[in-house]
C-alpha positions in Angstrom: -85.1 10.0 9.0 -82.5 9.6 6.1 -83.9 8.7 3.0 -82.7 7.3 -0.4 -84.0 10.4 -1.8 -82.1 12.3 0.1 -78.5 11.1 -1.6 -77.2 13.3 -4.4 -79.0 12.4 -7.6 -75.6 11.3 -9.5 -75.3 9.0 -6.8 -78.8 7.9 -6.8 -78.1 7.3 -10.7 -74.8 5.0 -10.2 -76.8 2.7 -7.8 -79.8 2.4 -9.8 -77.3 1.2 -12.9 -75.5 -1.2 -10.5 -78.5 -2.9 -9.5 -79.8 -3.5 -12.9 -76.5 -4.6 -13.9 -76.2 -6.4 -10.3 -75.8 -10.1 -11.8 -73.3 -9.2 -14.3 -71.2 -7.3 -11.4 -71.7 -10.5 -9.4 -70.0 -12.9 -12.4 -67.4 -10.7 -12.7 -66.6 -10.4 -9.1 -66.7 -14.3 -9.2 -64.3 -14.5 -12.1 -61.6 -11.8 -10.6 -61.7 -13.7 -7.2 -61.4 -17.5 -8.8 -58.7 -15.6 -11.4 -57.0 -15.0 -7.9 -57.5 -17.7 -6.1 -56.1 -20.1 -9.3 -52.8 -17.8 -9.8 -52.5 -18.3 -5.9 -52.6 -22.2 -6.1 -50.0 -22.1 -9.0 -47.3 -20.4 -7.3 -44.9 -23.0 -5.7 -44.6 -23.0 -2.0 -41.3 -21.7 -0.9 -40.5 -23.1 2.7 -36.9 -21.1 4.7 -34.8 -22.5 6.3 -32.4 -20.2 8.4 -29.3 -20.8 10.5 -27.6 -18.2 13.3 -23.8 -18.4 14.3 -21.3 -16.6 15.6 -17.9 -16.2 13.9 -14.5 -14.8 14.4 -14.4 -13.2 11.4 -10.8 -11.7 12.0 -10.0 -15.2 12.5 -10.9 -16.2 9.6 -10.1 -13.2 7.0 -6.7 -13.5 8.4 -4.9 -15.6 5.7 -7.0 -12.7 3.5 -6.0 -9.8 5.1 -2.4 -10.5 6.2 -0.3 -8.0 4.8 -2.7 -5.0 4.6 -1.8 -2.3 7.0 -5.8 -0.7 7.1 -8.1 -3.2 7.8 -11.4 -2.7 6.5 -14.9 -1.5 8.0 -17.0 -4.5 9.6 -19.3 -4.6 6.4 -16.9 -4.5 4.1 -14.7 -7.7 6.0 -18.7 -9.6 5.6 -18.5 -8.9 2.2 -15.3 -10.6 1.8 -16.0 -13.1 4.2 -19.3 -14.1 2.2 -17.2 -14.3 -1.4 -14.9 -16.5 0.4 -17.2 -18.5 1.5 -19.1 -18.8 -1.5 -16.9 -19.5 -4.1 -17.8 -21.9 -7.1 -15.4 -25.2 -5.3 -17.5 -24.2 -2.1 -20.7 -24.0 -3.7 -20.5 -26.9 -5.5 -19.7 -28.8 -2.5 -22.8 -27.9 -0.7 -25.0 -29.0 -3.6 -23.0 -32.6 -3.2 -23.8 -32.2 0.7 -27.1 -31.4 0.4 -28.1 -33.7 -2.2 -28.8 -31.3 -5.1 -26.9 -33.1 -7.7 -29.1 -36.4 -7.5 -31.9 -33.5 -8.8 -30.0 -33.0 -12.4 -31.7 -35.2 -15.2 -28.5 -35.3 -17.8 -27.9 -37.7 -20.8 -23.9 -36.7 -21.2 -21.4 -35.8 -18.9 -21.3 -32.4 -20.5 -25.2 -31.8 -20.0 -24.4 -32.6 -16.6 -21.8 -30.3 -16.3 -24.0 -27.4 -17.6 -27.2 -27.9 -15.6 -24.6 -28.1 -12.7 -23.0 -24.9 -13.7 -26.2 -23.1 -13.7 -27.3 -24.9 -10.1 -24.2 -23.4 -8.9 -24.5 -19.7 -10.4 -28.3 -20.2 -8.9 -27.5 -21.4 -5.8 -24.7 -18.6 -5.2 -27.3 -16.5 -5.6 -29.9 -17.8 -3.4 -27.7 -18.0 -0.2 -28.1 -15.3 1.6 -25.5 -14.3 4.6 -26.4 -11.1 6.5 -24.4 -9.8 9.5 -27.0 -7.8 12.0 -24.5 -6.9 14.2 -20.5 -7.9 14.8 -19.5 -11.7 14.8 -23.2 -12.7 14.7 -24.3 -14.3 11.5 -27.9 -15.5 9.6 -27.8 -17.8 7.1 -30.7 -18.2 4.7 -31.5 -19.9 1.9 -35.5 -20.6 0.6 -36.9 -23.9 -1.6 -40.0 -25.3 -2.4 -38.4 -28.1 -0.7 -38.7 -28.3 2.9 -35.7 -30.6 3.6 -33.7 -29.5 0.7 -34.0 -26.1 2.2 -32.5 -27.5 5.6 -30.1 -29.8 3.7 -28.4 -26.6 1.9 -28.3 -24.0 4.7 -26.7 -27.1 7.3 -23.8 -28.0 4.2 -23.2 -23.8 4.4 -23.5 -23.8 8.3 -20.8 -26.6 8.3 -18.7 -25.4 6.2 -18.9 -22.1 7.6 -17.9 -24.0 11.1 -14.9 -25.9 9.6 -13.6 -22.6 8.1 -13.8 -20.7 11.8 -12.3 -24.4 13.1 -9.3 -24.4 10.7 -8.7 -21.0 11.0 -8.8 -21.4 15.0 -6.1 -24.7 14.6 -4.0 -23.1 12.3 -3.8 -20.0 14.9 -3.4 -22.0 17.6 -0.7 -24.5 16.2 1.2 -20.7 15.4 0.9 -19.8 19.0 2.4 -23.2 19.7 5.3 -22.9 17.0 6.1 -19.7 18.4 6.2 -21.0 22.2 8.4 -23.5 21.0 11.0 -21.1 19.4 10.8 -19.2 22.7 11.5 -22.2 24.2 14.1 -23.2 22.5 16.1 -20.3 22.9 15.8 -19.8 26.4 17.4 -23.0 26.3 20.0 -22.2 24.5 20.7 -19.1 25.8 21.2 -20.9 29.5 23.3 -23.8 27.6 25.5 -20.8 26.8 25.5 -19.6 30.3 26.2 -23.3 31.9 29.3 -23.5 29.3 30.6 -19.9 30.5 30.7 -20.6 34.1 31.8 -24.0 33.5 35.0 -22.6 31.5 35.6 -19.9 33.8 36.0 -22.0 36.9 38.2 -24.4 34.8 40.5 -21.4 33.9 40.1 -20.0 37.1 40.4 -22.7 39.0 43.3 -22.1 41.7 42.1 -18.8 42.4 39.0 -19.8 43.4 40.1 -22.7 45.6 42.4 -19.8 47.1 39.4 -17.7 47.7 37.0 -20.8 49.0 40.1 -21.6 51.5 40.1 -18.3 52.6 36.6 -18.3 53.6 36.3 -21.4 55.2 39.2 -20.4 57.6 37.5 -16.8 58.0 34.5 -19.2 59.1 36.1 -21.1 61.2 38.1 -18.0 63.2 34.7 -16.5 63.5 33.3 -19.2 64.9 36.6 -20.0 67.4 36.0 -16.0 68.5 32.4 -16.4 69.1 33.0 -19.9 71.7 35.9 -17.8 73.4 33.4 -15.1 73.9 30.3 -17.6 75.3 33.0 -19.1 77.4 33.8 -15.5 78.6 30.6 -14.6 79.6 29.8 -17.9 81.4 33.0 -17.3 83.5 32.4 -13.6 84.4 28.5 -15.2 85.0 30.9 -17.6 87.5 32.4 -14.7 89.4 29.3 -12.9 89.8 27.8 -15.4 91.5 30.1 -16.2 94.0 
């Protein structure tokens, strides 16, 4: 049977000093964990809102990219996507969407321009937009605000949407422009054509009513020769009989 006499004496002589000083190791246990429990309850709550989409990002890097003959990798067109997306105009704008502004406490106009200024330099910072794989985006964005949370990452989603939108009208009113050109020529390419036959059988006029002539009495002889010859074999059909 194992005994406490048994342990290792230095052992033996760490417990024995524990439990004499058992009370004081108790308090000070008791301190660390209200210590912890007090620098728990003081950090704010921090509630995520997130938001997935999928974008044509050629679509809408095109204005961008127009002009460059090497396109760049996938991450690289995020990148520039995601600055595009979240310049100062546009991030200012989704702090008026969301609501932010009514948060800045300003005496002046240019107090409220700075605290603004620093919202926005925050706020750029904040928004996160990853790309886990191609044309498939996450937008995410954390405050100790539940529905300011939402509020921001909806403005970006939005915005986000209008910008694949526009980009998808502008391409599609360029198809149509270009249709229309198409169209347009085709038109006046058979205008042309109309005029040219038109002038040729003014110029040309006798000899084609010579030709036409022609024809119509090579009809009809064709057509005298092919009676003669039912008339022809009826009559031989005549003869045979009787």
């Amino acid at each position: 049977m194992f005994e406490f006499s048994d342990l290792p004496r230095p052992i033996i002589r760490h417990l024995n000093g524990l439990w004499r000083r058992r009370w004081t190791v108790i308090a000070v246990a008791w301190v660390v964990a209200l210590a912890g429990w007090f620098a728990v309850w003081m950090v704010p709550d921090k509630y995520e809102s997130r938001a997935h989409v999928f974008v044509q990002t050629e679509t809408i890097l095109e204005p961008v990219l127009n002009g460059f003959t090497a396109r760049p990798d996938y991450s690289r067109r995020v990148e520039v996507m995601r600055l595009q997306l979240l310049t100062r105009p546009n991030v200012e704008e989704v702090i008026l969407r969301a609501g932010m502004d009514r948060t800045i406490e300003a005496r002046s106009d240019i107090e409220r321009r700075t605290k603004m200024e620093a919202l926005i330099n925050e706020l750029s910072q904040k928004i996160k937009i990853d790309s886990p794989r191609e044309m498939y985006f996450v937008i995410t964005y954390k405050n100790p605000n539940p529905e300011m949370a939402r509020a921001v990452v909806d403005a970006v989603l939005n915005m986000l949407i209008e910008q694949d939108l526009g980009a998808t009208l502008s391409e599609s009113e360029a198809a149509v422009r270009r249709l229309n050109l198409q169209i347009e020529a085709f038109e006046e390419k058979l205008t042309a054509n109309e005029r040219a036959v038109a002038n040729y059988r003014r110029a040309n006029a006798s000899e084609l009513a010579g030709t036409l002539g022609a024809a119509r009495r090579r009809e009809q002889k064709e057509q005298e020769l092919a009676r003669a010859s039912d008339e022809l074999e009826r009559t031989e059909g005549r003869i045979f009989t009787l």
